[in-house]
C-alpha positions in Angstrom: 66.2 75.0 117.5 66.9 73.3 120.9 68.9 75.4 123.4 69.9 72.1 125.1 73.5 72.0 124.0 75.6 68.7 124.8 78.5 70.2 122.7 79.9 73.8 123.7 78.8 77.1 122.1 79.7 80.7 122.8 78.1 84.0 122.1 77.9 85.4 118.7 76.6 89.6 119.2 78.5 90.8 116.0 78.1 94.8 116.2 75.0 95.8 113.8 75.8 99.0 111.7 73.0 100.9 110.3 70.7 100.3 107.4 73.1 103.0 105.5 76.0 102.1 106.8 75.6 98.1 105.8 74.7 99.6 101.9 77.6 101.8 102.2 80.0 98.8 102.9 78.0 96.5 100.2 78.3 98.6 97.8 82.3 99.3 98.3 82.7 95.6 98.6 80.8 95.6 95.1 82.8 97.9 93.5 86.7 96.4 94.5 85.1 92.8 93.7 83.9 94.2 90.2 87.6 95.0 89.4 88.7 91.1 89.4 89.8 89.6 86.6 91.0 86.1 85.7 94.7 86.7 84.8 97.1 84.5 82.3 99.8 86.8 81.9 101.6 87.0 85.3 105.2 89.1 86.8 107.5 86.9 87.6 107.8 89.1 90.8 108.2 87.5 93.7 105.3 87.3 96.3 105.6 86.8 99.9 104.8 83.2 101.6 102.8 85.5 103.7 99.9 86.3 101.2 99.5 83.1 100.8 98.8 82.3 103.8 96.7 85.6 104.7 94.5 84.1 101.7 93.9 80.6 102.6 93.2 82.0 106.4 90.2 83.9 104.6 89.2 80.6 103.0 89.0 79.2 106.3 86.0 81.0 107.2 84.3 79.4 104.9 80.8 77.8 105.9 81.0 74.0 105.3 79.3 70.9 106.2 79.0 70.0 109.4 81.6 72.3 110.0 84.3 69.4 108.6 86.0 72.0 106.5 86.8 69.7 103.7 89.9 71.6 101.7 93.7 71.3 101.9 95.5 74.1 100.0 98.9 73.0 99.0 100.9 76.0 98.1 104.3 75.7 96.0 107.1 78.7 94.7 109.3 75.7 93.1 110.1 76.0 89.9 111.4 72.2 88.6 107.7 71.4 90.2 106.1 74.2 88.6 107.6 73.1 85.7 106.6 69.4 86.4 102.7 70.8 86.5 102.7 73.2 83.3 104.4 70.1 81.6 101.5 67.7 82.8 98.6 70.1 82.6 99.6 70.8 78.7 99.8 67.1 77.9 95.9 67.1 79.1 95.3 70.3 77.5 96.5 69.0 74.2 94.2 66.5 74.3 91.6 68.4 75.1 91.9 70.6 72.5 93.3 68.3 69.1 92.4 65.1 70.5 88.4 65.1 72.3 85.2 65.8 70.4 83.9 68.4 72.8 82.5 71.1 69.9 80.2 72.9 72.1 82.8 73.7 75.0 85.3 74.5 72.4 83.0 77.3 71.1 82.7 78.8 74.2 86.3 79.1 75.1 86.6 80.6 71.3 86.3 83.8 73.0 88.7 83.6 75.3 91.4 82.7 72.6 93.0 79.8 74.8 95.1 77.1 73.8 97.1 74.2 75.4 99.9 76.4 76.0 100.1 77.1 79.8 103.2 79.1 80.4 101.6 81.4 83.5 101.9 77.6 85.1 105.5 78.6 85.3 105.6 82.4 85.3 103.5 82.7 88.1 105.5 82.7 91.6 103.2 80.8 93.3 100.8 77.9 92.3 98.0 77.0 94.9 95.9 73.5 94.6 92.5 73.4 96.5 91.8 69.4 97.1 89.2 68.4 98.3 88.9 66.0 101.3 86.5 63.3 100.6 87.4 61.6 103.6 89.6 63.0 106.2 92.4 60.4 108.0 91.5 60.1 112.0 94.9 59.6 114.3 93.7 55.7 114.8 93.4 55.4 111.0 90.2 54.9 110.3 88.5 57.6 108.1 85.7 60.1 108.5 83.4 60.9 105.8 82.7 64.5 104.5 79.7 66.0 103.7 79.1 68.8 100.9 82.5 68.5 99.8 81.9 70.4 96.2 80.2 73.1 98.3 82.0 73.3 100.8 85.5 73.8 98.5 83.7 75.8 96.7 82.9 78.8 98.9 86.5 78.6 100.6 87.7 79.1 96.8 85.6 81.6 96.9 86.8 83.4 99.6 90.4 82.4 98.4 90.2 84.4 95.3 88.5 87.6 97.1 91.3 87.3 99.6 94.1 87.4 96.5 92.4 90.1 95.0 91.9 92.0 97.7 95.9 92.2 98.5 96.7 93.1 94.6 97.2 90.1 93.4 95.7 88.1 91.0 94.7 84.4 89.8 93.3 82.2 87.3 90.7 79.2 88.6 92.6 76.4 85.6 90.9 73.1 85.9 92.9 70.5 83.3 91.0 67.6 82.6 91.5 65.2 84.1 93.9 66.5 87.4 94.5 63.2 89.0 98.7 64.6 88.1 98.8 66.8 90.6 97.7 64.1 93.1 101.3 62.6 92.3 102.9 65.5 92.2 102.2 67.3 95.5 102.4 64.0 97.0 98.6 64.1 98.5 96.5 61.1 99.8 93.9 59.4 98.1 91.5 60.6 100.2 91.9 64.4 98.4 91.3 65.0 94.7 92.3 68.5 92.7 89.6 70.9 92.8 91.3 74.0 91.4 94.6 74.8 90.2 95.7 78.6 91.1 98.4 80.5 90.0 99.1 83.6 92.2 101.2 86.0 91.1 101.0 90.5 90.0 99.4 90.9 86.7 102.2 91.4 83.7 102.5 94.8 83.3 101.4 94.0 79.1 98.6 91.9 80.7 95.2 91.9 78.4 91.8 90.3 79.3 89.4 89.4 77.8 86.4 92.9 77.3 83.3 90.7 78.6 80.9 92.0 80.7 78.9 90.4 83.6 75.9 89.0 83.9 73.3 92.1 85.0 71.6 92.1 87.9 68.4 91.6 86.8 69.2 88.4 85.3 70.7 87.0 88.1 68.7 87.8 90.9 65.0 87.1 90.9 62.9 88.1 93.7 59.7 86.1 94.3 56.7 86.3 96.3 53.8 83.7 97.4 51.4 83.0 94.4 48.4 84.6 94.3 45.8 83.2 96.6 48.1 81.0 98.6 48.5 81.5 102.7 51.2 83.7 103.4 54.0 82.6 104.9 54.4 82.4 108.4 56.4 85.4 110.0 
């Protein structure tokens, strides 16, 4: 890569721990990450604005595309508008459930034992929407186009959820199909669309998940070498 900058860089010399020391914090990051759950039974307890905000500063370290960040997180403790999305989501969750051949991805929810009641919508203090910015509005009007939006988003949601977790809390990443309502509701431009829909809120104290387990290690991490005969790769 050129050295030959024409926009402005600084440093980066992040402190470099110790073979051990880097397992030791990989494997404790491992272990509080391996005690998230998705949550629909939430406390109505109240949760500071402040969390919120500690959460979505997490998810602003995401990587993104050209470095366009391409999220707006649109955070909301009101309940007539809280009651406004459960209402809303349930209508398209009705119809997702009684109303849309869809046998396959109604098996696999079968598991889960959901249905188009959403009432966490409304329990929840807090309910978060990630949209994603497929364009982003200049000052002069005109608009700039985005680049790996759905990856981009996608890690800061990421980092959102690890964040939530990570201060007690929990969340639930509900996707109703289609979202275009919350676009209305939250009053957002059409240059966003709904990614995610989170509510943030303690766990109930009767809360119950689901006993599934995750995916192994060895079935989700394959390491791979040159095949046999071929050059090596360059160092």
């Amino acid at each position: 890569m050129s050295r030959s900058h024409s926009h402005p860089f600084v440093p980066y010399r992040p402190p470099r721990p110790s073979v051990e020391e880097s397992l030791r914090r990989g494997q404790e990051f491992h272990r509080r990450l391996d005690e998230r759950r998705s949550v629909r039974w939430f406390s109505p307890d109240p949760v500071p604005l402040k969390a919120i905000e500690l959460a979505v500063q997490a998810a602003n370290t995401a990587p993104s595309g050209a470095h366009l960040q391409p999220w707006t997180f649109v955070a909301t403790s009101d309940p007539e508008l809280k009651r406004q999305v459960r209402a809303a989501a349930e209508e398209e969750e009705r119809r997702f459930y009684h109303d849309r051949s869809a046998p396959d991805w109604h098996a696999a929810l079968a598991r889960l034992e959901t249905d188009k009641h959403k009432d966490f919508l409304e329990t929840a203090p807090w309910l978060v929407v990630a949209f994603a910015q497929k364009s982003t509005p200049l000052p002069d009007g005109s608009l700039r186009k985005n680049y790996y939006v759905n990856e981009s988003v996608g890690i800061a949601c990421g980092l959102f959820i690890a964040a939530l977790h990570e201060m007690g809390l929990a969340t639930l990443t509900h996707t109703p199909n289609p979202m275009a309502f919350l676009t209305e509701l939250f009053g957002r431009p059409a240059s966003e669309r709904p990614y995610i829909l989170f509510p943030v809120g303690y766990p109930a104290d009767d809360c119950e998940v689901p006993a599934l387990q995750r995916k192994p290690l060895s079935e989700a991490l394959v390491v791979t070498r040159s095949p046999a005969g071929s050059a090596p790769a360059p160092p």
